[in-house]
C-alpha positions as CSV (number, residue, x, y, z in Angstrom):
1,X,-16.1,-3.0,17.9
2,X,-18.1,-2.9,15.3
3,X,-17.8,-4.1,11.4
4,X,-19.6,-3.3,8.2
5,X,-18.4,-4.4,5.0
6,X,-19.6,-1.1,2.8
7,X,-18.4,-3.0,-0.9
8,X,-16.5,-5.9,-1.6
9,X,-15.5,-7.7,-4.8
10,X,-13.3,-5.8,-8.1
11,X,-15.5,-3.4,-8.6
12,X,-14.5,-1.9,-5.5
13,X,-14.0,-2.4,-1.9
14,X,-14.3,-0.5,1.4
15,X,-14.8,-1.7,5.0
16,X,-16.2,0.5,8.1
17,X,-14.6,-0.1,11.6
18,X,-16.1,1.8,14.6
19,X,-14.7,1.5,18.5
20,X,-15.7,3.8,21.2
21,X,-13.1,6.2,20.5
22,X,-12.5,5.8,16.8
23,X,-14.2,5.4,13.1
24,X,-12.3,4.1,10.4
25,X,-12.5,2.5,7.2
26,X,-9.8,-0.3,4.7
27,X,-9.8,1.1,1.8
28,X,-12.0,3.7,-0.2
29,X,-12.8,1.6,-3.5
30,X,-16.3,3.0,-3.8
31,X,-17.5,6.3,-5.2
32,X,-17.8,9.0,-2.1
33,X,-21.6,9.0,-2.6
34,X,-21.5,5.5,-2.1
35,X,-19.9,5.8,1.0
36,X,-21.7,8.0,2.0
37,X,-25.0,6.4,1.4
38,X,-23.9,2.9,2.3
39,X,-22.9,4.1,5.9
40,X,-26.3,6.0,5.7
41,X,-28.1,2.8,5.7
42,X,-26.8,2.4,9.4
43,X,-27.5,6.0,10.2
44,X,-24.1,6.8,10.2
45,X,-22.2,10.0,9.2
46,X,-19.1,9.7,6.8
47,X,-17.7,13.2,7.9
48,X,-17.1,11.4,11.3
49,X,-14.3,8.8,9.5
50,X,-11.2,10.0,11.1
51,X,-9.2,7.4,9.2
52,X,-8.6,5.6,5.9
53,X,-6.6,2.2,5.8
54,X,-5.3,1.5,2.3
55,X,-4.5,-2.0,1.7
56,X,-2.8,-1.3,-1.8
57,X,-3.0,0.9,-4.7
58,X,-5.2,-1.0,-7.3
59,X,-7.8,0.6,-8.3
60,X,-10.9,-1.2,-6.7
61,X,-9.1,0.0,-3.3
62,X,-8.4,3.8,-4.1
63,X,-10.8,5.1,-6.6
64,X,-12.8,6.9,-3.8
65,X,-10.1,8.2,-1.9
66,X,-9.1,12.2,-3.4
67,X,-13.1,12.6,-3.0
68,X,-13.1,11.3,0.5
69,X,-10.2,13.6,1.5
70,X,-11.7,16.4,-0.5
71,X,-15.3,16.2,1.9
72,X,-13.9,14.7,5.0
73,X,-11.0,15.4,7.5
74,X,-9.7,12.1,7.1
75,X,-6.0,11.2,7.3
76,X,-4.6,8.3,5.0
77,X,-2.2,5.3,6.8
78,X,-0.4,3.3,3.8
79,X,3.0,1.8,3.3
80,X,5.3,4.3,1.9
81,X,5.9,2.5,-1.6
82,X,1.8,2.4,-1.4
83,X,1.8,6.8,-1.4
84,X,4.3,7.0,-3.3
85,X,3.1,5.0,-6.4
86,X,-1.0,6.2,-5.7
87,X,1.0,10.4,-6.2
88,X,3.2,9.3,-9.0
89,X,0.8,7.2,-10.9
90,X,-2.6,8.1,-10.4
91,X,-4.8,10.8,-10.0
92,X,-5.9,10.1,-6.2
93,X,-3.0,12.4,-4.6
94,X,-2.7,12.0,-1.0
95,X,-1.6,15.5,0.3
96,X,1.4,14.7,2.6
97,X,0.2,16.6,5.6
98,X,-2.7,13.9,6.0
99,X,-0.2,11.1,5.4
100,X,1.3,8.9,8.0
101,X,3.1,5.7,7.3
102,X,2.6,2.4,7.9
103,X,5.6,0.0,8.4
104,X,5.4,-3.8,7.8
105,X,5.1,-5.9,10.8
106,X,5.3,-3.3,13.1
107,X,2.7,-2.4,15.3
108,X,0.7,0.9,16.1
109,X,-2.1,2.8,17.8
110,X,-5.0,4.3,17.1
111,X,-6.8,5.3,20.1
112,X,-8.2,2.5,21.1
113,X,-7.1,0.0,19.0
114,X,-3.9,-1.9,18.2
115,X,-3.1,-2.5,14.5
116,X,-0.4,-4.8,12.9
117,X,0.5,-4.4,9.0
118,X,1.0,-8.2,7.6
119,X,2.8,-8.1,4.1
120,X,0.7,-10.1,2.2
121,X,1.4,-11.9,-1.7
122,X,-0.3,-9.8,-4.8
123,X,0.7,-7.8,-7.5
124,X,1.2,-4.7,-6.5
125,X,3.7,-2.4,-5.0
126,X,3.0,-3.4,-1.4
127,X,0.2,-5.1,-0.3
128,X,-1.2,-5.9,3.1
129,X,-3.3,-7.1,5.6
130,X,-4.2,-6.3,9.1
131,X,-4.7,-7.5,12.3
132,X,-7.1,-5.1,14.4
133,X,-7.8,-5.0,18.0
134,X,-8.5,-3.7,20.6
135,X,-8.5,-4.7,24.5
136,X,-10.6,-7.6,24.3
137,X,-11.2,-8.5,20.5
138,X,-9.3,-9.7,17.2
139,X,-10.5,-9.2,13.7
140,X,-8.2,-10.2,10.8
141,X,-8.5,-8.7,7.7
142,X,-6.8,-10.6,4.6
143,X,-7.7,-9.5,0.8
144,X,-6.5,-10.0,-2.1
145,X,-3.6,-12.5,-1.6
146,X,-2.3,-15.6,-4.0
147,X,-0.6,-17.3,-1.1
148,X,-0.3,-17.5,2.7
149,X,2.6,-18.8,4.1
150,X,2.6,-21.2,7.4
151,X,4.8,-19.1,9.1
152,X,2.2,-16.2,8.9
153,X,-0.4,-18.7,10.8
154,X,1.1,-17.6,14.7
155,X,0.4,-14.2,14.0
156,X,-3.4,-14.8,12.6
157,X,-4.8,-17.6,14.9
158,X,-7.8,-17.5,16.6
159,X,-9.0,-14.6,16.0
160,X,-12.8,-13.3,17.1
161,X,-13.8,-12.8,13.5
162,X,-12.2,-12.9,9.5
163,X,-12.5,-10.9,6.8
164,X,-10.9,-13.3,4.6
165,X,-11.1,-13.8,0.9
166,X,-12.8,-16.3,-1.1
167,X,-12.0,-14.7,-4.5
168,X,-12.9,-17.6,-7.5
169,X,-14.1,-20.9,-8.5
170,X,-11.7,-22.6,-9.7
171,X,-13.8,-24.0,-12.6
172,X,-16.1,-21.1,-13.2
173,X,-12.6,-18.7,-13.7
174,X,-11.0,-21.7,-16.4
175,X,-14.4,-22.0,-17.9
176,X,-14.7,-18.4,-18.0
177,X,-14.8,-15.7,-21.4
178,X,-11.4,-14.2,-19.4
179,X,-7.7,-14.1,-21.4
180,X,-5.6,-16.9,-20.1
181,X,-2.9,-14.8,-19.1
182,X,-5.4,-13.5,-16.7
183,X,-6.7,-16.6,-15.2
184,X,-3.3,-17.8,-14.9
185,X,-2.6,-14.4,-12.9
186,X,-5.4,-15.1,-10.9
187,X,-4.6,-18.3,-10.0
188,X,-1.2,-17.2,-9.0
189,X,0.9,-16.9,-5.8
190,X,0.6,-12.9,-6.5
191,X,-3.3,-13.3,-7.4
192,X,-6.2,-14.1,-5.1
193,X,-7.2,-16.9,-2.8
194,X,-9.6,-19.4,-4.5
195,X,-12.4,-20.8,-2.5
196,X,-10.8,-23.8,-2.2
197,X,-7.3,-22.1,-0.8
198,X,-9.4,-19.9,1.4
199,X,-11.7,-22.7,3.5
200,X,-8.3,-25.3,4.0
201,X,-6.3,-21.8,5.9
202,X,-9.4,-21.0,7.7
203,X,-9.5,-24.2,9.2
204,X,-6.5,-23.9,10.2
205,X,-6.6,-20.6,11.7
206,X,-10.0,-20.4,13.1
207,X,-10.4,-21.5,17.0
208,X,-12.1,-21.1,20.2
209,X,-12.3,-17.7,19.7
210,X,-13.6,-17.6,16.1
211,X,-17.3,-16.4,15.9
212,X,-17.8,-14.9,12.6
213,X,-16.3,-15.4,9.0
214,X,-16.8,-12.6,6.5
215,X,-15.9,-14.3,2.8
216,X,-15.0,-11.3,0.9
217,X,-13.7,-10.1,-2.5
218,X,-15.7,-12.5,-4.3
219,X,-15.4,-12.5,-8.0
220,X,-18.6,-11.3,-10.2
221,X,-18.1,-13.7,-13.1
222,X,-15.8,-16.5,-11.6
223,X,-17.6,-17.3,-8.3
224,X,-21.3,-17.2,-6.4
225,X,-22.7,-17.6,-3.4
226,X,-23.8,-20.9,-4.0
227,X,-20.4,-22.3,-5.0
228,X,-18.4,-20.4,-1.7
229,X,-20.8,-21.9,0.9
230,X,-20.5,-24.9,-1.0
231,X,-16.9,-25.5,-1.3
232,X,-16.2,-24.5,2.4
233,X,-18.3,-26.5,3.9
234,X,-16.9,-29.6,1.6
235,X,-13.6,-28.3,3.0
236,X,-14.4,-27.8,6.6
237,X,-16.4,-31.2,6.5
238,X,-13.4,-33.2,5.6
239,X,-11.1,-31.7,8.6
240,X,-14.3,-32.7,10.6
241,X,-15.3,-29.2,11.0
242,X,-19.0,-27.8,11.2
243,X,-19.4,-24.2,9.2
244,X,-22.6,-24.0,10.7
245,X,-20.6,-23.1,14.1
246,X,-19.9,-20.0,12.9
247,X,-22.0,-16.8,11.6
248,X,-20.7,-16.7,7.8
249,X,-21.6,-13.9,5.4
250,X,-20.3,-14.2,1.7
251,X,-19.8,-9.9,1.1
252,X,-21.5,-8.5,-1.5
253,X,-20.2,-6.1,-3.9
254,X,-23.3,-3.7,-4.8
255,X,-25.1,-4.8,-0.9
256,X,-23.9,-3.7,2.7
257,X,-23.5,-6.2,4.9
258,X,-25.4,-6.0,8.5
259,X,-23.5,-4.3,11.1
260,X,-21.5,-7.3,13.3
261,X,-20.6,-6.8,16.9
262,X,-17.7,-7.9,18.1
């Protein structure tokens, strides 16, 4: 398997997943041409995406998507409530022939690889998470998400590599020019994960397995590189863990990341 973060952060997000038998991508956040010319960095072709993952209907997830249908043969996998508000309330219709739907918890297949839809906590219709793999590795994907529940921990345990989010600073977002309405939404059970919130579930999810940590959706004005790195390896130091274990890239919104192996 192998992963490559295209754009990550609220400007717009999109991840690239190739197997053997498959290429795919979560989400379509990004402008076509910079799809396009992000995969190109790689040498790699966007007409041969036979799939599109959508995560949830905001914006920074979507705002690609009609132009990648329009130039690709791609086919769209989303909740129902997800299609049904992106072709009632914006202008990113998904034709229906080149929809299939997803359904929470519930497993299925494409080609090679197993995918399970986690519901996850944020303020939209119906957001969600996945848990991708395929015969001999796990990657977990988790954006955009205010809280994670214990009980979600079985399902998300050891896996070979997270794409997990890191969104904010706590001090740089209530220091921050922003509305308080909109910090407090942020800082919510139906906003994003802080740095903070992000390194203590890692630790406790992360295990023998665990090889690489992808920090992702990382706020512009309310975090840095500096101050994720920082904060998880604070965290991971007081539960006696080394972050140096593991390879960790913080994603980068305008910057692809390197292609990782799994």
């Amino acid at each position: 398997m192998k992963i490559i973060v295209l754009a990550s952060g609220s400007q717009g997000n999109a991840t690239y997943i190739e197997t053997e038998h498959i290429k795919l991508i979560i989400d379509a956040g990004i402008s076509y041409r910079q799809m396009k010319l992000r995969l190109q960095e790689h040498n790699l072709d966007i007409q041969t995406i036979h799939t599109v993952l959508i995560t949830h209907e905001h914006s920074d997830h979507i705002k690609g998507l009609s132009s990648l249908l329009k130039f690709t043969n791609a086919v769209v996998y989303a909740p129902l409530e997800t299609f049904e508000h992106i072709n009632a309330k914006t202008a990113h219709n998904i034709p229906d022939e080149r929809y299939h739907e997803i359904v929470l918890n519930q497993a299925f297949f494409l080609e090679d690889l197993t995918i399970t839809p986690i519901p996850v906590s944020h303020d939209a219709t119906c957001t969600i998470g996945f848990v991708i793999q395929n015969a001999v590795k796990r990657l977990v994907y988790m954006t955009d998400i205010g809280y994670l529940p214990e009980t979600d921990y079985p399902l998300l345990k050891n896996a070979d590599m997270y794409i997990f989010e890191a969104n904010y600073d706590v001090s740089l977002l209530f220091s921050s020019a922003r509305p308080y309405y909109l910090k407090k939404r942020i800082d919510s059970i139906k906003g994003h994960l802080s740095n903070t919130d992000s390194a203590y579930h890692l630790t406790r999810l992360i295990g023998e397995q665990t090889k690489t940590l992808v920090l992702a959706h990382p706020s512009q004005e309310c975090n840095t590189e500096h101050h994720v790195l920082n904060t998880f390896k604070e965290v991971f130091e007081s539960y006696e863990m080394n972050l140096d274990n593991y390879d960790v890239i913080v994603a980068k919104q305008h910057q692809v990341s390197k292609i990782i192996k799994l």
